[in-house]
SERO-4910 file (N, C-alpha, C, O; in steps of 0.05 Angstrom, whole numbers):
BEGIN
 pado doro    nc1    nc2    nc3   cac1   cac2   cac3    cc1    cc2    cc3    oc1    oc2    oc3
  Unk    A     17    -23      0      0      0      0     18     25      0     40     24     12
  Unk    A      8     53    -16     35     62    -28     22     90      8      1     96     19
  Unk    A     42     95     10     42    116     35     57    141     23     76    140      8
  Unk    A     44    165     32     44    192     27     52    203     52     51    189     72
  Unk    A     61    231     53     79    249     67     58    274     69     55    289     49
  Unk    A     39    278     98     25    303     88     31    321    121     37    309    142
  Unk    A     28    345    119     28    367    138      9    369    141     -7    379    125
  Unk    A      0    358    169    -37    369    176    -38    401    186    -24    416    200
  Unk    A    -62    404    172    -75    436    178    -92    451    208    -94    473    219
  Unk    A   -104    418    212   -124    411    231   -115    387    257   -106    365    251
  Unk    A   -117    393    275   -118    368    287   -135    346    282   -159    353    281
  Unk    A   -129    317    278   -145    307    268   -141    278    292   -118    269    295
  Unk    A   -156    269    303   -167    247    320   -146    222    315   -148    215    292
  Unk    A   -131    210    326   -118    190    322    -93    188    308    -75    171    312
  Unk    A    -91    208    290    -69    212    273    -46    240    276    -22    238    268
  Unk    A    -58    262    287    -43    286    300    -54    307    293    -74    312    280
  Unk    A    -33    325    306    -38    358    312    -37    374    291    -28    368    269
  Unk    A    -46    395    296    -40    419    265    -10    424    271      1    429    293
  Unk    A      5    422    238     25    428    244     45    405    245     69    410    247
  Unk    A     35    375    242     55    355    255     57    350    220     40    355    203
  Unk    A     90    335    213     85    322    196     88    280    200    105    267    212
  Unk    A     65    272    185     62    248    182     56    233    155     49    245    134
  Unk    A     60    205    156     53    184    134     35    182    136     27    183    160
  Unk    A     18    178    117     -8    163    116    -20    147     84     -7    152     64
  Unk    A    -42    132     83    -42    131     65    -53    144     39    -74    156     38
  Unk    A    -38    142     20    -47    158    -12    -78    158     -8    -87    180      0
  Unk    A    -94    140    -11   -113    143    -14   -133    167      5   -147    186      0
  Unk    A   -124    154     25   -137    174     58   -131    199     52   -147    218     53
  Unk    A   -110    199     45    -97    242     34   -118    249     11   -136    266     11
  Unk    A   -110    230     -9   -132    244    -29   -165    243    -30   -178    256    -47
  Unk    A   -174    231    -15   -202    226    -13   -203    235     10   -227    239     15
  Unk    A   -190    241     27   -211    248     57   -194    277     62   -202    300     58
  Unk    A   -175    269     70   -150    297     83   -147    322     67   -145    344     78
  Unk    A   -147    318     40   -144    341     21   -170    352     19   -174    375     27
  Unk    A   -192    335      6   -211    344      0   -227    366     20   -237    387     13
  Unk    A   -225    354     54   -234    368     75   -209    392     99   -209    399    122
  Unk    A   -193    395     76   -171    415     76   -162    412    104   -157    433    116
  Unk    A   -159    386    116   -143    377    142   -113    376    139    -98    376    158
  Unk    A   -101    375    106    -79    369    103    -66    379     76    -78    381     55
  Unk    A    -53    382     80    -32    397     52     -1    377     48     17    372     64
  Unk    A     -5    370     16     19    352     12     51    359     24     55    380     37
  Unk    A     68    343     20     94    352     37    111    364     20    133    352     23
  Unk    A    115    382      4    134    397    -17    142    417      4    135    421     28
  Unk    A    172    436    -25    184    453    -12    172    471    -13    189    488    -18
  Unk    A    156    479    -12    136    501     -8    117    501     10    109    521     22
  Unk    A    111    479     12     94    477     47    101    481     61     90    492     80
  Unk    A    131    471     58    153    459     86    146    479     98    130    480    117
  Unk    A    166    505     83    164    537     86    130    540    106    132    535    130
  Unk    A    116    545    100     86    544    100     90    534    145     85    547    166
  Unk    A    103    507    137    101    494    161    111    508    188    101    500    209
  Unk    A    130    529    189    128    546    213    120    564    215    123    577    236
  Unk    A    105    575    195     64    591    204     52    576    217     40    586    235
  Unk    A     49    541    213     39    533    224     31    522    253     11    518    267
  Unk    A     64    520    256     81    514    280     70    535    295     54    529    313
  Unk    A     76    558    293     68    588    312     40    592    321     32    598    344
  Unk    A     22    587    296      3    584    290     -8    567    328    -14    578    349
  Unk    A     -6    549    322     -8    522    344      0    523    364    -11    508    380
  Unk    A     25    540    374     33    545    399     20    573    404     21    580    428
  Unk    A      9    589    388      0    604    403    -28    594    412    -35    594    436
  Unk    A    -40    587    393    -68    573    397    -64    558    428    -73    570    448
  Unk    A    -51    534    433    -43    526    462    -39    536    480    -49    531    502
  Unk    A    -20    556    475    -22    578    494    -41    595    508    -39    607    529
  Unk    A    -58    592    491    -90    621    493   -104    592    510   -111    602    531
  Unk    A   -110    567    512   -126    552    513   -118    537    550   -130    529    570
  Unk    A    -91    541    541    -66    530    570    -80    558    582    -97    549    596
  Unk    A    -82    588    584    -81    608    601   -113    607    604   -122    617    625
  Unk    A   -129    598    589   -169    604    599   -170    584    614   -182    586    635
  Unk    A   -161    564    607   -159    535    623   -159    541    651   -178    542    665
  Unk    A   -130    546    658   -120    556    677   -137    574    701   -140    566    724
  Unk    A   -146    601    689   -164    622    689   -189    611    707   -196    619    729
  Unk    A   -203    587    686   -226    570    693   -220    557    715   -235    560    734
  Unk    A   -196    539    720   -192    520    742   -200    541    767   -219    537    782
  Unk    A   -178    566    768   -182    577    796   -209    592    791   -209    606    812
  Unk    A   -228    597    782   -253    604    786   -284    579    798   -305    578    811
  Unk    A   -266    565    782   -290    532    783   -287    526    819   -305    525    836
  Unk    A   -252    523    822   -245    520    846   -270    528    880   -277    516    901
  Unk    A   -273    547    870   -285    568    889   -311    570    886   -320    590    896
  Unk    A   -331    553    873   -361    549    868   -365    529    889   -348    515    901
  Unk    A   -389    532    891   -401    504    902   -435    499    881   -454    514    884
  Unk    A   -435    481    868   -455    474    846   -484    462    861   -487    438    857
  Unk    A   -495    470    869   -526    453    883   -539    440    864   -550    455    847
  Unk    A   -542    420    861   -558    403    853   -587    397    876   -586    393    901
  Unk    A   -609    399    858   -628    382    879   -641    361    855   -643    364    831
  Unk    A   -648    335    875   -659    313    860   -684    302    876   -688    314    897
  Unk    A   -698    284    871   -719    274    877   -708    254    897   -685    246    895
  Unk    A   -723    247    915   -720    224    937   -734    212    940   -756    221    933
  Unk    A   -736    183    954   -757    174    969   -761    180   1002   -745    194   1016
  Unk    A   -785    168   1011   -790    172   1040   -767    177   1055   -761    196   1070
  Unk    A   -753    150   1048   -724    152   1071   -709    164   1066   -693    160   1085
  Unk    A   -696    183   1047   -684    204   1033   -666    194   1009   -647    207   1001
  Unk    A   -674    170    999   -648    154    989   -661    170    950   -684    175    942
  Unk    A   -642    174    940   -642    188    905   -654    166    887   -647    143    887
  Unk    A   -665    173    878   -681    162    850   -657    169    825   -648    192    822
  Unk    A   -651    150    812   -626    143    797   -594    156    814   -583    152    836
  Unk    A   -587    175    788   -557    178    797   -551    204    784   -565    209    764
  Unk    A   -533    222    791   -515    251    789   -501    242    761   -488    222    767
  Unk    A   -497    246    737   -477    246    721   -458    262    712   -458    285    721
  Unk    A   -440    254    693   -416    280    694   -446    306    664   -444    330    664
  Unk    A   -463    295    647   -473    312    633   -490    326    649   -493    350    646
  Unk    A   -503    310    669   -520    333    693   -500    353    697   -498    372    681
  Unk    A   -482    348    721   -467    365    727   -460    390    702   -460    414    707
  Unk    A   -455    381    679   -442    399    660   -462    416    656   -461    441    657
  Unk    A   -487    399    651   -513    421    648   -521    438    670   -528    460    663
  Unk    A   -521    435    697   -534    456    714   -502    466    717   -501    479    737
  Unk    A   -476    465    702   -454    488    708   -459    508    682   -446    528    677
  Unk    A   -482    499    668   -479    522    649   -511    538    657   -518    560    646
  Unk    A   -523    527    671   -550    533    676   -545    553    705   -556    575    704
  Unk    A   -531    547    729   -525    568    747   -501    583    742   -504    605    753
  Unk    A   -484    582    733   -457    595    730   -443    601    703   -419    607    702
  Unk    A   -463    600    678   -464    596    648   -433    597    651   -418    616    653
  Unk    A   -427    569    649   -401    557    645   -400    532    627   -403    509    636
  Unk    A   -395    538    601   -394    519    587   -376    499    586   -354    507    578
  Unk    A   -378    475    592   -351    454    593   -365    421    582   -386    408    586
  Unk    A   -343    418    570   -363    386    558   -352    364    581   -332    360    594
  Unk    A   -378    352    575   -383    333    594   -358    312    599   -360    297    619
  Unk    A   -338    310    584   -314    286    580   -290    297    599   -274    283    610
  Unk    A   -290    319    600   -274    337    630   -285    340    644   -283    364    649
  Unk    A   -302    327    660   -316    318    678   -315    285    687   -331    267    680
  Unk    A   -294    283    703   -293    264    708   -292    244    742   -274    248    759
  Unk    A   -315    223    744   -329    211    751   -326    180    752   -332    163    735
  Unk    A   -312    177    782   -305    155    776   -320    132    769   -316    113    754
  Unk    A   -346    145    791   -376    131    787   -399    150    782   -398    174    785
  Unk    A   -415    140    775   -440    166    786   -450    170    809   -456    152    825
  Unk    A   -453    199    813   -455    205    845   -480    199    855   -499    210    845
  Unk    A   -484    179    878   -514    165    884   -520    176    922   -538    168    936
  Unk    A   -506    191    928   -515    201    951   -517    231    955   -507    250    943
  Unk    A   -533    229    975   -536    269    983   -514    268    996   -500    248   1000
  Unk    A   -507    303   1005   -490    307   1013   -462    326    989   -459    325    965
  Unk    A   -451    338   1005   -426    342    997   -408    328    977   -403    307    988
  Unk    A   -396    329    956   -370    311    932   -369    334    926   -383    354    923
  Unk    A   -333    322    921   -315    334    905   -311    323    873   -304    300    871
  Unk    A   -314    333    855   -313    330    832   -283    328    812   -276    351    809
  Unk    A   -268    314    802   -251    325    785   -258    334    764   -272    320    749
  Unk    A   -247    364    756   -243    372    727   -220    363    708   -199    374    715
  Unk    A   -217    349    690   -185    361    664   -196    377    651   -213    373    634
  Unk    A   -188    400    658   -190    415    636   -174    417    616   -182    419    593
  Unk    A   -148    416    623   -126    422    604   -112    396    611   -114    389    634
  Unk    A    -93    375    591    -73    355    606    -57    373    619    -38    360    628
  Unk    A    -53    398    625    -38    400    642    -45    420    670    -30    432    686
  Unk    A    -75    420    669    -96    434    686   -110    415    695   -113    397    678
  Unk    A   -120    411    717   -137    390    738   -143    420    757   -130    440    762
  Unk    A   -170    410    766   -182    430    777   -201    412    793   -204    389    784
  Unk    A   -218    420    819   -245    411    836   -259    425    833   -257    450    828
  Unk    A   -288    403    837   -311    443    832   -324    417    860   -318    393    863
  Unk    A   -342    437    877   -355    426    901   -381    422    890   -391    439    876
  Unk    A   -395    400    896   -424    385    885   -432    382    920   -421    371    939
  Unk    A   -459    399    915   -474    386    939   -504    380    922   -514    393    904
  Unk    A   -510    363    930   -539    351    929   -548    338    951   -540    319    965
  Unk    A   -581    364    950   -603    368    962   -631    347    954   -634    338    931
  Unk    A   -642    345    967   -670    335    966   -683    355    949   -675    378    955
  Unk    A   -699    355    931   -725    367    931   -748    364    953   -761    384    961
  Unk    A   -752    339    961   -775    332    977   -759    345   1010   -736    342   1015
  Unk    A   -774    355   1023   -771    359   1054   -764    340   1069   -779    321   1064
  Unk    A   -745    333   1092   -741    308   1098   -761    311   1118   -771    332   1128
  Unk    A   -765    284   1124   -797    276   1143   -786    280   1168   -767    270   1179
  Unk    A   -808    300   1178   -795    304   1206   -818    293   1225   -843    295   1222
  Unk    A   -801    279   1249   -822    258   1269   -847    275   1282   -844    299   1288
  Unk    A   -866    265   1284   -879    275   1290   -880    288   1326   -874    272   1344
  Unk    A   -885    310   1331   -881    314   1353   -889    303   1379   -908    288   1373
  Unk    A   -884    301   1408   -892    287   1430   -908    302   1436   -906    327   1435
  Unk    A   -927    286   1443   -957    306   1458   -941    316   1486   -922    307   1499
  Unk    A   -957    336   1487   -944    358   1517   -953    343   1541   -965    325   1531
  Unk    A   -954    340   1563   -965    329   1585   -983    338   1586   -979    362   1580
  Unk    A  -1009    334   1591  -1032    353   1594  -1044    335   1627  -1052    312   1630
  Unk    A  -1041    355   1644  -1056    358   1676  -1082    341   1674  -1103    347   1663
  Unk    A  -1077    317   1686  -1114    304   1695  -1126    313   1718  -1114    324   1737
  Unk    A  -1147    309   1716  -1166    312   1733  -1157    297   1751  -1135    287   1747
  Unk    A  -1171    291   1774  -1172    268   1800  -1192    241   1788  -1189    217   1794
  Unk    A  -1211    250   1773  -1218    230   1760  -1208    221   1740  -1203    197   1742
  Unk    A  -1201    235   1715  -1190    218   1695  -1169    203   1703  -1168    179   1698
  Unk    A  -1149    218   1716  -1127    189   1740  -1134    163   1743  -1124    145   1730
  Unk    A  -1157    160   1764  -1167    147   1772  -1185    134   1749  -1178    111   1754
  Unk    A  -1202    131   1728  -1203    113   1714  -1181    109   1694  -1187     94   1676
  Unk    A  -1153    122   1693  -1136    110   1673  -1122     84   1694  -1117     62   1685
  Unk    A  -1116     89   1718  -1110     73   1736  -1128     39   1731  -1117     16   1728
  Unk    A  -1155     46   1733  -1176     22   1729  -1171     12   1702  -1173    -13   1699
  Unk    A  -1165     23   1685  -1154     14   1660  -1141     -8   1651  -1143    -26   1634
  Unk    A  -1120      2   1678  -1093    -12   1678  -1094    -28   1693  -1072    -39   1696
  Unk    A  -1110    -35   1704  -1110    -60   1717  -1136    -76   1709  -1149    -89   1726
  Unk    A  -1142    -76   1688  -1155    -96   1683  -1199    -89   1684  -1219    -98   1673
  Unk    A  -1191    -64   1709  -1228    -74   1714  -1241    -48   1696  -1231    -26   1690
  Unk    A  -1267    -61   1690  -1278    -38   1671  -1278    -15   1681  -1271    -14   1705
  Unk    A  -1286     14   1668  -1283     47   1668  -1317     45   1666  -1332     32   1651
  Unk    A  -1322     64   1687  -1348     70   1690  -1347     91   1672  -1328    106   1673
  Unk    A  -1368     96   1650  -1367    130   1645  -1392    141   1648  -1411    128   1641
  Unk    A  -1395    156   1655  -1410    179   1665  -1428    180   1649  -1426    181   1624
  Unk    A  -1457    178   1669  -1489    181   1634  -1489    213   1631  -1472    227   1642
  Unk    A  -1503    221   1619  -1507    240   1605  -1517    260   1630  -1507    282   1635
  Unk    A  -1536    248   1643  -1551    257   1666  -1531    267   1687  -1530    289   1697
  Unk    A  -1519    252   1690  -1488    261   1710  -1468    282   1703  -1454    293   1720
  Unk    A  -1467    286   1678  -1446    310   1667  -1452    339   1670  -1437    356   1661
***
């Protein structure tokens, strides 16, 4: 299979950066790489071409390395509330994911970040307080603070009746009660 020499324009997924030179195959250059202007053949005239490119790319990294950065120490210093649904005993109905999270960080703090720098070792299944990792940058790692709340109110016990003062009588038939012999109650005529 005959292999070609091309200067990518674009970063391209699996194969490299703008700016790198690589082999690939003839065909892939002329049918995919050229046509969607990811890549430019390897002559002496590109070459040239190739440290525009180069500059090109480090500055680009550079601008991306410093918002990165920028973002980490701002994210740092949030705390993100989530609230979710519960049952009776307070336990969550499904689970926290890293695209939730991404969505209510652009919904309270319009912070756009995709969901894949958000990373989760599991999905988060309890209330309470987590720490989250960000990548933002491979060479930026950042925490953002996740608390999740109930929606529902947690069930609070019902209160103890107050002592309430008896009579000399009511005493005295809770006493008969308690031991067994019937409670006279009072006819109508007697009250």
């Amino acid at each position: 299979m005959a292999k070609t020499e091309v200067i990518l324009t674009h970063n391209v997924v699996g194969l490299g950066a703008e700016s790198d030179h690589v082999k690939v195959a003839a065909g892939y250059a002329r049918n995919f790489l050229y046509p969607q202007g990811m890549a430019i053949p390897l002559t002496g005239a590109n070459k040239r071409r190739l440290e525009v490119l180069r500059q090109r790319r480090a500055e680009r990294e550079a601008h991306e390395y410093n918002s990165m950065a920028e973002l980490a120490k701002s994210v740092g210093k949030l705390l993100l509330m989530l609230k979710v649904k519960t049952g009776e005993d307070g336990k969550m109905f499904g689970s926290i994911t890293a695209g939730a999270i991404a969505d209510e960080l652009k919904h309270q703090f319009e912070i756009t970040l995709d969901r894949k720098k958000i990373h989760l070792d599991q999905p988060l299944r309890g209330m309470g307080d987590h720490e989250v990792e960000l990548r933002l940058h491979p060479e930026v790692n950042a925490t953002l603070r996740v608390r999740i709340e109930s929606t529902n109110p947690a069930a609070q016990p019902p209160p103890a009746p107050a002592p309430e003062h008896k009579s000399a009588e009511q005493q005295a038939a809770d006493d008969r009660k308690r031991k067994g012999r019937p409670v006279r109650r009072p006819r109508s005529s007697e009250k």
